[in-house]
Backbone atoms as SQL, in Angstrom:
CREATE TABLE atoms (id INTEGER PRIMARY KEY, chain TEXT, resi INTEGER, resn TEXT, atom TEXT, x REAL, y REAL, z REAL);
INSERT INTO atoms VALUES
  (1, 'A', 1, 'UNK', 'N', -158.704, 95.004, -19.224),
  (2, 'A', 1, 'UNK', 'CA', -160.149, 95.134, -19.193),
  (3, 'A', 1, 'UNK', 'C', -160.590, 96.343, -20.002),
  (4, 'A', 2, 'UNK', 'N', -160.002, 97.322, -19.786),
  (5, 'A', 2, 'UNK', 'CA', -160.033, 98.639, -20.633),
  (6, 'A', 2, 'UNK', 'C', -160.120, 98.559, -21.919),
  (7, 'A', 3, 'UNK', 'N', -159.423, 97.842, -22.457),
  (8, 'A', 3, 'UNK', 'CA', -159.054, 97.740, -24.215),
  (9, 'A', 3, 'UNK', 'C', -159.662, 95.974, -24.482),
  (10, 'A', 4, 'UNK', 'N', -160.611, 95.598, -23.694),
  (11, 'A', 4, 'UNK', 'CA', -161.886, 94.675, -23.949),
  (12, 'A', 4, 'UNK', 'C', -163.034, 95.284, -24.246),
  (13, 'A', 5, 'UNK', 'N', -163.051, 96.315, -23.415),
  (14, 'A', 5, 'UNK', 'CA', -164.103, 97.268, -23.526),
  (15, 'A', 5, 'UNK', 'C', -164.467, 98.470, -24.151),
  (16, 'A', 6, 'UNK', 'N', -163.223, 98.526, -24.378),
  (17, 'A', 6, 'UNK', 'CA', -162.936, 100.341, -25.351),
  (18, 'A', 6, 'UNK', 'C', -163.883, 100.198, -26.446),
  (19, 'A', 7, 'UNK', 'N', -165.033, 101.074, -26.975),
  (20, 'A', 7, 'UNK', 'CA', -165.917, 101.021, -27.908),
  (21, 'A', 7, 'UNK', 'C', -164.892, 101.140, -29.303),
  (22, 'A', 8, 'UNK', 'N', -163.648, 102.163, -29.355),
  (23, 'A', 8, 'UNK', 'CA', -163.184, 102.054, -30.561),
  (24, 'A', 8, 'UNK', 'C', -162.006, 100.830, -30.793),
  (25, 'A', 9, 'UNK', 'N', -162.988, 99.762, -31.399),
  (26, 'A', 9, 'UNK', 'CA', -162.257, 98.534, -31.590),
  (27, 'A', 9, 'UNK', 'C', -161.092, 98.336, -32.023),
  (28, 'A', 10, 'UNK', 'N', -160.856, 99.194, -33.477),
  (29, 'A', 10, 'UNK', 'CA', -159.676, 99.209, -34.340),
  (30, 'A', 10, 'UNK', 'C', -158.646, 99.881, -33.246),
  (31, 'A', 11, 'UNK', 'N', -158.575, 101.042, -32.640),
  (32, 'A', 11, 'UNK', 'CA', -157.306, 101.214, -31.544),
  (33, 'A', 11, 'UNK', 'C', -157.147, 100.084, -30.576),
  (34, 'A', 12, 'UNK', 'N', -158.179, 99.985, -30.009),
  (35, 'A', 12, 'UNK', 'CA', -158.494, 98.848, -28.836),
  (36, 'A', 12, 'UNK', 'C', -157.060, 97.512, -29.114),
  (37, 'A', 13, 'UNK', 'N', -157.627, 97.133, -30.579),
  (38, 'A', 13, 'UNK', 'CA', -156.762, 96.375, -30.978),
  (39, 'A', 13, 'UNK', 'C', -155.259, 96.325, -31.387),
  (40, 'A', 14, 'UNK', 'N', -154.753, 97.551, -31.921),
  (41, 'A', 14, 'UNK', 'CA', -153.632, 97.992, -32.108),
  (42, 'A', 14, 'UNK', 'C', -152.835, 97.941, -30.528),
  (43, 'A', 15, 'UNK', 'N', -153.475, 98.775, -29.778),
  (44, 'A', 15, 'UNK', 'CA', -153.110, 98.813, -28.191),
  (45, 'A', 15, 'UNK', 'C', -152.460, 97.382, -27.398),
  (46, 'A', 16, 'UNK', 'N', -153.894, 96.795, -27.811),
  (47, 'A', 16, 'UNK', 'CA', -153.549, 95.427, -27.243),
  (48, 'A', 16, 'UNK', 'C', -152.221, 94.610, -27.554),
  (49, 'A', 17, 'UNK', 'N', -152.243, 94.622, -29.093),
  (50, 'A', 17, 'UNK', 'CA', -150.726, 93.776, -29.682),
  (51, 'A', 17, 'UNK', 'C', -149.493, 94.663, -29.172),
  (52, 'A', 18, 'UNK', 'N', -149.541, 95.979, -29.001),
  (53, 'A', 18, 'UNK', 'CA', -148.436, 96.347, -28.255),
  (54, 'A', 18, 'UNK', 'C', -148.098, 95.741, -26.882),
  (55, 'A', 19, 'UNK', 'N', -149.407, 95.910, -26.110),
  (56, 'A', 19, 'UNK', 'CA', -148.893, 95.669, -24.775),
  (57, 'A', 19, 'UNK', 'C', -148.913, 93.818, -24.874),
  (58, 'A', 20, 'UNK', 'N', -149.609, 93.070, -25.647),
  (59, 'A', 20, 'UNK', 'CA', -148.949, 91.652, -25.714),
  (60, 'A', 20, 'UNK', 'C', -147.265, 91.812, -26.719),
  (61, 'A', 21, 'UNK', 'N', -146.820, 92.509, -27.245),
  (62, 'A', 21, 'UNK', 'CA', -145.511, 92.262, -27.507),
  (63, 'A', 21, 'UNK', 'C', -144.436, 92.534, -26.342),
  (64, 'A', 22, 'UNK', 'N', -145.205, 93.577, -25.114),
  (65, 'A', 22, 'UNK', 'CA', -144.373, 93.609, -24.439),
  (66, 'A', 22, 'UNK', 'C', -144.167, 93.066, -23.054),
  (67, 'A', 23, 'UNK', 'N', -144.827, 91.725, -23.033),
  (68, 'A', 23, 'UNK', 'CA', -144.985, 91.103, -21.912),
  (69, 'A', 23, 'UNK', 'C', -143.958, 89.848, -21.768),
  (70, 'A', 24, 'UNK', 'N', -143.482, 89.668, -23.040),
  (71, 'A', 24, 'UNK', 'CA', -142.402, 88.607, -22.730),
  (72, 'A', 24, 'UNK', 'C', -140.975, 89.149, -22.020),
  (73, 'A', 25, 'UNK', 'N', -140.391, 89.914, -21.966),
  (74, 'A', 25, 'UNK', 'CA', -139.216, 90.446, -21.130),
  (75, 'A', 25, 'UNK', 'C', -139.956, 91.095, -19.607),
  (76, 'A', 26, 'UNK', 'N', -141.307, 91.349, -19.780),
  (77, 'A', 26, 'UNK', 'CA', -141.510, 91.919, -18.237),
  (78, 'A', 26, 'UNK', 'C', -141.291, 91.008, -17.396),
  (79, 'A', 27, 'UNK', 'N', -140.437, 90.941, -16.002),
  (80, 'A', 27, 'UNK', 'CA', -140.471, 90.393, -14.984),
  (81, 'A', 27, 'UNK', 'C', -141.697, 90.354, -14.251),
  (82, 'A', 28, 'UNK', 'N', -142.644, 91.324, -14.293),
  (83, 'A', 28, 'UNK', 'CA', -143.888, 90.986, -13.149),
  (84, 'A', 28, 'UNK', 'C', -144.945, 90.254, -14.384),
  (85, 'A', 29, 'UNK', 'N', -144.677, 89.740, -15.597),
  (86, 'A', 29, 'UNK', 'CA', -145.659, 88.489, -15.905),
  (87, 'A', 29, 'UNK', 'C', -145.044, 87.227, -16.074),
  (88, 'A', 30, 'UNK', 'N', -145.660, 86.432, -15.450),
  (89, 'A', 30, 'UNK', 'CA', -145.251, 85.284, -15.062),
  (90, 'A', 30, 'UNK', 'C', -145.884, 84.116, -16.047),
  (91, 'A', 31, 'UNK', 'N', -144.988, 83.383, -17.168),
  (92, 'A', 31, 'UNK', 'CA', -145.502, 82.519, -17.608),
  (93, 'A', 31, 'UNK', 'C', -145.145, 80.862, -16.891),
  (94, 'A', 32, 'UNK', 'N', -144.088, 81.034, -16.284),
  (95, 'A', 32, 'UNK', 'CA', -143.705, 79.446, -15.786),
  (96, 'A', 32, 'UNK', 'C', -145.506, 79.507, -14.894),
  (97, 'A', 33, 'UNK', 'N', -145.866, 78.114, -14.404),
  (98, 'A', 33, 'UNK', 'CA', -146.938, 77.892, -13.740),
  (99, 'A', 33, 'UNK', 'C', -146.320, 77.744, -12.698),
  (100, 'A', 34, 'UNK', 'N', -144.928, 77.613, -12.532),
  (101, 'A', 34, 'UNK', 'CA', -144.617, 76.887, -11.498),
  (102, 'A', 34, 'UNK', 'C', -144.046, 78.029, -10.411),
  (103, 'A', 35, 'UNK', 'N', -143.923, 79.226, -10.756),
  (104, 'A', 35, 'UNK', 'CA', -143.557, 80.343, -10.735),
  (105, 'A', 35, 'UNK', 'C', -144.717, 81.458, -9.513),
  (106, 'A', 36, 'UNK', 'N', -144.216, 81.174, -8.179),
  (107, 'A', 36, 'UNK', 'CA', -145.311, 81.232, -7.166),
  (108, 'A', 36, 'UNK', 'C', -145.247, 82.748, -6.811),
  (109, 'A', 37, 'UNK', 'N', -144.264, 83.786, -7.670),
  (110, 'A', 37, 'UNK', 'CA', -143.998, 85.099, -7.391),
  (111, 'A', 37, 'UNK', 'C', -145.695, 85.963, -7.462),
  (112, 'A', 38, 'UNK', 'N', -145.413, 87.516, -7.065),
  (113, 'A', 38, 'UNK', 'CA', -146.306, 88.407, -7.408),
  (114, 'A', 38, 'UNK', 'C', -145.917, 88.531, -8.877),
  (115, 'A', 39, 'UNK', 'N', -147.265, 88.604, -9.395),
  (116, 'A', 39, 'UNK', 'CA', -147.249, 89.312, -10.789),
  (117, 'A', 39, 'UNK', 'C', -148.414, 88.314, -11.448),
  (118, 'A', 40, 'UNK', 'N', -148.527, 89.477, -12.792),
  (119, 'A', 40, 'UNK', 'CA', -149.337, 88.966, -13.713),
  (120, 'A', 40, 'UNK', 'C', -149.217, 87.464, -14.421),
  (121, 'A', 41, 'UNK', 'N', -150.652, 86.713, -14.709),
  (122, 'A', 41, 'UNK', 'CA', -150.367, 85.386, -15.225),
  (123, 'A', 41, 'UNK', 'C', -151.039, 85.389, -16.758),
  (124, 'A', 42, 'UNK', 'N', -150.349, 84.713, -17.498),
  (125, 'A', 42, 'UNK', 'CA', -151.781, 84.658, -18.771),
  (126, 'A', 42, 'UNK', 'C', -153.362, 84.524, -18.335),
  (127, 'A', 43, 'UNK', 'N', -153.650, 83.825, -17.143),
  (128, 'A', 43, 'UNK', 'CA', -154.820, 84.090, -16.771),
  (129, 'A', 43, 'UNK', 'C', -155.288, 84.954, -16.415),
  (130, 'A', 44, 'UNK', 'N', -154.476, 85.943, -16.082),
  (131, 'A', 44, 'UNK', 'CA', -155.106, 86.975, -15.106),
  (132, 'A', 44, 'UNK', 'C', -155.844, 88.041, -16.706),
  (133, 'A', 45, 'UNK', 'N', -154.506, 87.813, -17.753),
  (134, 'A', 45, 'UNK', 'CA', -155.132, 88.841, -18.447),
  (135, 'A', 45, 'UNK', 'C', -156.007, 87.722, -19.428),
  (136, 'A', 46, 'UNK', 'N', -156.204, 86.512, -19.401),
  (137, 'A', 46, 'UNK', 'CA', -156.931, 85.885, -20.399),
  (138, 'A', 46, 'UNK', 'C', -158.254, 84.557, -19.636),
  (139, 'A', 47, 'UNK', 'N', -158.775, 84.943, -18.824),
  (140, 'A', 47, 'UNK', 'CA', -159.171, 84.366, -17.725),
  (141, 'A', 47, 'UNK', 'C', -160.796, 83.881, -18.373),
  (142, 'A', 48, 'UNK', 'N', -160.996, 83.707, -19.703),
  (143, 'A', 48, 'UNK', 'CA', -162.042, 83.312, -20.025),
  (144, 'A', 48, 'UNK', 'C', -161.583, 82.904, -21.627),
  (145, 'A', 49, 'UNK', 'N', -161.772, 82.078, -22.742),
  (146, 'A', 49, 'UNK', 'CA', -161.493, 81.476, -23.634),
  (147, 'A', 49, 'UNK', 'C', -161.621, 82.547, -24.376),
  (148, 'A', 50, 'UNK', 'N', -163.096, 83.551, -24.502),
  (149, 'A', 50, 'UNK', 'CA', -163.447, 84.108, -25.704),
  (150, 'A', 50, 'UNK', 'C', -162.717, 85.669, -25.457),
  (151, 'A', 51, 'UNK', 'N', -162.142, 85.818, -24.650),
  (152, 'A', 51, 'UNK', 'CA', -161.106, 87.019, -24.718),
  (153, 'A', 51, 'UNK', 'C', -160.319, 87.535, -25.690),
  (154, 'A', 52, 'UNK', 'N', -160.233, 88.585, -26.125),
  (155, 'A', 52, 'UNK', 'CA', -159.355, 89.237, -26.886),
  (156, 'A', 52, 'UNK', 'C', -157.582, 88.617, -26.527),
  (157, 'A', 53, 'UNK', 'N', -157.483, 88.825, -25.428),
  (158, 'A', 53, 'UNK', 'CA', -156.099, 88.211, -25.018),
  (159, 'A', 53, 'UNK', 'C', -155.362, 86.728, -24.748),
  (160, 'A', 54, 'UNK', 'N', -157.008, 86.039, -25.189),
  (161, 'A', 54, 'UNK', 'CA', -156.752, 84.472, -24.967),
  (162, 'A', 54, 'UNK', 'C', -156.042, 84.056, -26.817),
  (163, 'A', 55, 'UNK', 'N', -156.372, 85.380, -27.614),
  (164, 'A', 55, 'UNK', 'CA', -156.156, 84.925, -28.866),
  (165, 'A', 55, 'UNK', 'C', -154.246, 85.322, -28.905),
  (166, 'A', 56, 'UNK', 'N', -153.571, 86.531, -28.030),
  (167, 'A', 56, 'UNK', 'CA', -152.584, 86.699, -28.159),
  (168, 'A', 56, 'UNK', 'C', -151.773, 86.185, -27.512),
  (169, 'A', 57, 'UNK', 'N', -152.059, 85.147, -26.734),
  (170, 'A', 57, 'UNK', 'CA', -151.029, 84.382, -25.888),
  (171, 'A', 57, 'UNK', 'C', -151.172, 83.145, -26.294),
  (172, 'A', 58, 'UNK', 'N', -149.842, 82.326, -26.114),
  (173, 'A', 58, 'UNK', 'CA', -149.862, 80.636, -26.514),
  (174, 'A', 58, 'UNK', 'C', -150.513, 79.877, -26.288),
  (175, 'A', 59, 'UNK', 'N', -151.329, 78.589, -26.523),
  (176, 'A', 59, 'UNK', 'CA', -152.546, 78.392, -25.679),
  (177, 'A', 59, 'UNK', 'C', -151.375, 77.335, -24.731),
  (178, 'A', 60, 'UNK', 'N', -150.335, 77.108, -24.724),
  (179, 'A', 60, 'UNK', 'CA', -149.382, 76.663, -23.662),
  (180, 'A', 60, 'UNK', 'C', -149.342, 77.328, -22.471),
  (181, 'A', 61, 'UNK', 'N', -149.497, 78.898, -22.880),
  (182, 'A', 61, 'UNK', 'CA', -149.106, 79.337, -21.231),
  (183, 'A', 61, 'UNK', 'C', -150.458, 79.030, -21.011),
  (184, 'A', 62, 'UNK', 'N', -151.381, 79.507, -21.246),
  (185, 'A', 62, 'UNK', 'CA', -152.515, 79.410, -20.551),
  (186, 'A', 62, 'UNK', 'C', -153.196, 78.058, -19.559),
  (187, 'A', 63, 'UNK', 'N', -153.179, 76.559, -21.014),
  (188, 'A', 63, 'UNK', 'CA', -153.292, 75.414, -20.472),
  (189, 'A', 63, 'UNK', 'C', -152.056, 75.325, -18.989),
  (190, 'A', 64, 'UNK', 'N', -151.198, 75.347, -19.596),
  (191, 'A', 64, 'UNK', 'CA', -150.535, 74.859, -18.123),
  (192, 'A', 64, 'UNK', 'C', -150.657, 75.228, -16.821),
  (193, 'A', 65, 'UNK', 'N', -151.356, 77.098, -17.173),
  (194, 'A', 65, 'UNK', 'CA', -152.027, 77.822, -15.514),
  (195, 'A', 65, 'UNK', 'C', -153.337, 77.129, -15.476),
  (196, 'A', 66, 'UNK', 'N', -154.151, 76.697, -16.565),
  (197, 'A', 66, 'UNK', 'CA', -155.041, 76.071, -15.787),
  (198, 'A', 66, 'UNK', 'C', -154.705, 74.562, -15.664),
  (199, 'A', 67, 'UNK', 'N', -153.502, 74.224, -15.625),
  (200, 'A', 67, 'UNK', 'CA', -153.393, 72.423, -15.230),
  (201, 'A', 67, 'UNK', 'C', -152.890, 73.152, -13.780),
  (202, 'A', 68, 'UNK', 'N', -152.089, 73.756, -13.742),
  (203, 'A', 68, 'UNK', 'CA', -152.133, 73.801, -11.859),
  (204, 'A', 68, 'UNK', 'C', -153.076, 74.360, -11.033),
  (205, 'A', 69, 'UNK', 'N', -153.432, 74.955, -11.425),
  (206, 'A', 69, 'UNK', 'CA', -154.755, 75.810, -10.517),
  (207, 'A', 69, 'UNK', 'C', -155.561, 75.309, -9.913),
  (208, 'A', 70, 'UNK', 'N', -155.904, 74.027, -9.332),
  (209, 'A', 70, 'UNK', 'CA', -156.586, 72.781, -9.298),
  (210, 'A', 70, 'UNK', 'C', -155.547, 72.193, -8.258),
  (211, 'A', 71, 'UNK', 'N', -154.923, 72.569, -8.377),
  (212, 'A', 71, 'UNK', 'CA', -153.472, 71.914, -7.345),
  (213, 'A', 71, 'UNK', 'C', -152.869, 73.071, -6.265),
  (214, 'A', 72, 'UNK', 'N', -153.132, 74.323, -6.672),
  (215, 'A', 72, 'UNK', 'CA', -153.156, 75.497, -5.265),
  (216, 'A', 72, 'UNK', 'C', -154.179, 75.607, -4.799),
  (217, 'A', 73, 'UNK', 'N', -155.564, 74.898, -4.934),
  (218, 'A', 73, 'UNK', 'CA', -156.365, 75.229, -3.780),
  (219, 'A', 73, 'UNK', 'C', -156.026, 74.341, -2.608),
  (220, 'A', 74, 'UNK', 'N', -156.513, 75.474, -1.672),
  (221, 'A', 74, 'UNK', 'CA', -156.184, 75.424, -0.472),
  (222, 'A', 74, 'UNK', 'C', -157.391, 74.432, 0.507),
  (223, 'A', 75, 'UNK', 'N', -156.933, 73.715, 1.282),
  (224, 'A', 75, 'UNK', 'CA', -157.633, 72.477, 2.574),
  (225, 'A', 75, 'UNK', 'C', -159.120, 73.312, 2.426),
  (226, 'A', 76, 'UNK', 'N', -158.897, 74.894, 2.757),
  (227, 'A', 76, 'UNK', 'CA', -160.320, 75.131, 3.066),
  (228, 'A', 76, 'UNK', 'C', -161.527, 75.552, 1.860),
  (229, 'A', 77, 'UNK', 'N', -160.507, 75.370, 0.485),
  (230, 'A', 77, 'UNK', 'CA', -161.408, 75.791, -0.853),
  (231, 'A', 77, 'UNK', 'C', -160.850, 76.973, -1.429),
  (232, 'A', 78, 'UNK', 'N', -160.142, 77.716, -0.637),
  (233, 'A', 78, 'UNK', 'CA', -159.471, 79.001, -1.387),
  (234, 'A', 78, 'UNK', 'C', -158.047, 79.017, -2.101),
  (235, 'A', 79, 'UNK', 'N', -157.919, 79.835, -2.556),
  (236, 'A', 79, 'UNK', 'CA', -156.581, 80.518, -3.118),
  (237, 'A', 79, 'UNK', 'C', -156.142, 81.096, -2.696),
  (238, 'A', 80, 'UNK', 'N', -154.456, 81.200, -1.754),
  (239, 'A', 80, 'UNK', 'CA', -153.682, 81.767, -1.520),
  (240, 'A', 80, 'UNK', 'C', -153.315, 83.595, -2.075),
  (241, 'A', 81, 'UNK', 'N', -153.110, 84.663, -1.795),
  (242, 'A', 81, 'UNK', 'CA', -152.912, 85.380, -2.470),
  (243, 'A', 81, 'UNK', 'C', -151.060, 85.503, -3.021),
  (244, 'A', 82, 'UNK', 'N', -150.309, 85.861, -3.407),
  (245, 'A', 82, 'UNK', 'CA', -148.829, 86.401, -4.031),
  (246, 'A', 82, 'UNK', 'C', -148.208, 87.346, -3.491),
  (247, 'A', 83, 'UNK', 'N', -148.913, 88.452, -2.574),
  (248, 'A', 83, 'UNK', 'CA', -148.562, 89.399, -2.051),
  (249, 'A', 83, 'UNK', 'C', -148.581, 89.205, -0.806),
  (250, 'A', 84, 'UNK', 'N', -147.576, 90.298, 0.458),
  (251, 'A', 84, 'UNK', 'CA', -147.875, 90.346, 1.311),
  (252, 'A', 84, 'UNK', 'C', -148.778, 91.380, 1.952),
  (253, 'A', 85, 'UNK', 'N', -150.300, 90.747, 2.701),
  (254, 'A', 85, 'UNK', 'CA', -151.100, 92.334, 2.547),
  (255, 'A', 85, 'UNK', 'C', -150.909, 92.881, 4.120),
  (256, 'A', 86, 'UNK', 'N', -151.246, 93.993, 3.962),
  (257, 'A', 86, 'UNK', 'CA', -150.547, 94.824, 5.302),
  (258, 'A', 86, 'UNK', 'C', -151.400, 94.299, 6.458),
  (259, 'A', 87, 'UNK', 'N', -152.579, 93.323, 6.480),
  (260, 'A', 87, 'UNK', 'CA', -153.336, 93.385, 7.626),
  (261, 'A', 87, 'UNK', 'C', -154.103, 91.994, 7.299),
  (262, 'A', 88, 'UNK', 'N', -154.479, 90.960, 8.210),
  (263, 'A', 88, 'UNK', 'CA', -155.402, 89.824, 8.358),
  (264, 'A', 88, 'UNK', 'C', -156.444, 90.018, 7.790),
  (265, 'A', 89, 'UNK', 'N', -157.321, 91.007, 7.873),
  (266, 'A', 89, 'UNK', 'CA', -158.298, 91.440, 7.093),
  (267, 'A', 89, 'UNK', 'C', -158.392, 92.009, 5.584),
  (268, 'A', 90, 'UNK', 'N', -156.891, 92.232, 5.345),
  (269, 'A', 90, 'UNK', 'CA', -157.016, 92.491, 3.750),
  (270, 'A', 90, 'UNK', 'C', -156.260, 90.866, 3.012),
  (271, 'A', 91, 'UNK', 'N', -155.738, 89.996, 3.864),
  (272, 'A', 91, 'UNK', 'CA', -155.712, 88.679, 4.003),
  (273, 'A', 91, 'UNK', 'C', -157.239, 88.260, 3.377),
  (274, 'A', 92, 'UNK', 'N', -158.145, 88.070, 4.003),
  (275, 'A', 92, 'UNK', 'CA', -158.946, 87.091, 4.213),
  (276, 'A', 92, 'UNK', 'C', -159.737, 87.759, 3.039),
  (277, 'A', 93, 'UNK', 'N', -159.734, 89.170, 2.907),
  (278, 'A', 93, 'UNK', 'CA', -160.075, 89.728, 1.551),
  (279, 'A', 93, 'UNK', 'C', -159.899, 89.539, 0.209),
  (280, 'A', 94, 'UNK', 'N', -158.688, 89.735, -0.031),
  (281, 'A', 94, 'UNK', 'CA', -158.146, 89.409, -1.134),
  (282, 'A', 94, 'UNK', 'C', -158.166, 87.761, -1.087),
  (283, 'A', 95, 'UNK', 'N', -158.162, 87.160, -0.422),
  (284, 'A', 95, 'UNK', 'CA', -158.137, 85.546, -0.766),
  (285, 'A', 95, 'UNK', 'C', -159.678, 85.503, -1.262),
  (286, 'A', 96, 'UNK', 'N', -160.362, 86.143, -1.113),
  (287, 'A', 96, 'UNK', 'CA', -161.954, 85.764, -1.416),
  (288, 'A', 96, 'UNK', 'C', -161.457, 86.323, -3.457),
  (289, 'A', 97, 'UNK', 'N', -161.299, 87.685, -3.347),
  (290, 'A', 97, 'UNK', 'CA', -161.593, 87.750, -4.509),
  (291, 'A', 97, 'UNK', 'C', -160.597, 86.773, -5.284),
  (292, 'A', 98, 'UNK', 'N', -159.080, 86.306, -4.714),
  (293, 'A', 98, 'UNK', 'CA', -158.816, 84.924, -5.950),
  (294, 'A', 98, 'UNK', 'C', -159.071, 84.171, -5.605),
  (295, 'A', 99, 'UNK', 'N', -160.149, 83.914, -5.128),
  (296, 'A', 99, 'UNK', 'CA', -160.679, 81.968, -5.049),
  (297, 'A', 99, 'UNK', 'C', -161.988, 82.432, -6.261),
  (298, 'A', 100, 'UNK', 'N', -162.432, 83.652, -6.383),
  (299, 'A', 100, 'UNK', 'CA', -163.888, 83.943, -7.238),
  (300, 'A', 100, 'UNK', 'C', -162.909, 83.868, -8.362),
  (301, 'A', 101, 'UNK', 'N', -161.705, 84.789, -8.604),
  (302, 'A', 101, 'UNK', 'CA', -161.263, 84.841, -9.716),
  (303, 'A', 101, 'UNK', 'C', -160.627, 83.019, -10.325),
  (304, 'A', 102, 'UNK', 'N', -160.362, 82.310, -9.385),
  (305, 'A', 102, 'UNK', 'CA', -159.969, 81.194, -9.604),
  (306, 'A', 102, 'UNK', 'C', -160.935, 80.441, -10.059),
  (307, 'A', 103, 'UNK', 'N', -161.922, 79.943, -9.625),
  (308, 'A', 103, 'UNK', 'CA', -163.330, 79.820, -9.844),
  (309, 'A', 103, 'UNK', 'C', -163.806, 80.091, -10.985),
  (310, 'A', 104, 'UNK', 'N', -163.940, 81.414, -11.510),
  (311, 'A', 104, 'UNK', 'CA', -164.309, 81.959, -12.422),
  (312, 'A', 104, 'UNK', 'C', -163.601, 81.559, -13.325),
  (313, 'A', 105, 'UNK', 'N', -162.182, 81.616, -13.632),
  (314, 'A', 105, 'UNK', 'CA', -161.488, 81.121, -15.157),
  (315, 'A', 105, 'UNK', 'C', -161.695, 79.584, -14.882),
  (316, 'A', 106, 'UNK', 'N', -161.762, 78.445, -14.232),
  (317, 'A', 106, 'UNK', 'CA', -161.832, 76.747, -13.968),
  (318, 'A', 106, 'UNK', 'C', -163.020, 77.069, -14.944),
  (319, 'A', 107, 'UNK', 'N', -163.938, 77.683, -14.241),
  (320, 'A', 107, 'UNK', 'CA', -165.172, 77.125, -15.051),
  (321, 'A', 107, 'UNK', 'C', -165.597, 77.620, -16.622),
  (322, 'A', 108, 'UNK', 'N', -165.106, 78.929, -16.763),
  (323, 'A', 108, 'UNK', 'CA', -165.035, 79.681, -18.145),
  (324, 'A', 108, 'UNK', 'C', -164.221, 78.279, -19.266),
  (325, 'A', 109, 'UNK', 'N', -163.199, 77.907, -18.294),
  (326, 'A', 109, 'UNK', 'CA', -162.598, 76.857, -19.613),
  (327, 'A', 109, 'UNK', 'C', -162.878, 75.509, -19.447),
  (328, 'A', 110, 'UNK', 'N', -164.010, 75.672, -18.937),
  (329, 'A', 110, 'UNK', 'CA', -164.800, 73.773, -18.461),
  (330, 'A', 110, 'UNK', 'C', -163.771, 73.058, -18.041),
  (331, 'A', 111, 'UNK', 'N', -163.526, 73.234, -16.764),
  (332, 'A', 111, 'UNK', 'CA', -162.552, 72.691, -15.831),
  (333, 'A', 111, 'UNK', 'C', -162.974, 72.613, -14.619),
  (334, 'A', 112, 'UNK', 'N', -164.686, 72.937, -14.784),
  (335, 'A', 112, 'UNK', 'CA', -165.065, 72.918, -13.280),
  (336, 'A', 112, 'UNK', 'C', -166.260, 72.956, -13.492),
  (337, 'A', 113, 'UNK', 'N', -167.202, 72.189, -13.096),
  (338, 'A', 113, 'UNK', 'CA', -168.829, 71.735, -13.339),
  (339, 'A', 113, 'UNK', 'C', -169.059, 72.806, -12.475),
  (340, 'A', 114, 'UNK', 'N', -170.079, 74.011, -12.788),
  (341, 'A', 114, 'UNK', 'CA', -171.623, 74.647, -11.711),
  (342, 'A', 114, 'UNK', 'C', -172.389, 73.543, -11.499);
């Protein structure tokens, strides 16, 4: 989000291709879809089409997180969280903000009528 926003574009950008060169050996980003661990997804860092980071990732990883994403919601409309959180209430918390964040990329890539 930082280096979306950074006013000096030309670093912004340099920055960025580093930290996308170094996401393929990290263990906490997760490109399988199928891959139910904690960690980062191409969506998480490319969660809208016109992103800076939707241009540095395959549009494979991306399509395939949004072909399942549609298939982890949950009976009651939400999204599960990846972590275990220390308390029911940071439960029911964090599931709100990824069902918005879930929500939010479906519909950014017209995968989900408002």
């Amino acid at each position: 989000m930082f280096l979306d926003h950074n006013p000096e574009r030309e670093r912004a950008d340099r920055l960025a291709q580093a930290v996308a060169a170094g996401l393929p050996p990290d263990p906490q980003f997760h490109r399988d879809p199928q891959d139910p661990g904690y960690g980062l997804t191409p969506l998480h860092l490319a969660p809208t089409p016109e992103g800076r980071w939707r241009r540095l990732l395959a549009d494979g990883q991306s399509g395939a997180r949004l072909d399942c994403l549609p298939a982890t919601q949950e009976a009651d409309g939400g999204w599960l969280i990846s972590w275990e959180p220390p308390s029911e209430s940071a439960t029911l918390e964090w599931r709100g903000m990824e069902t918005l964040r879930a929500l939010h990329t479906l519909t950014a890539f017209g995968r989900l009528s408002t």
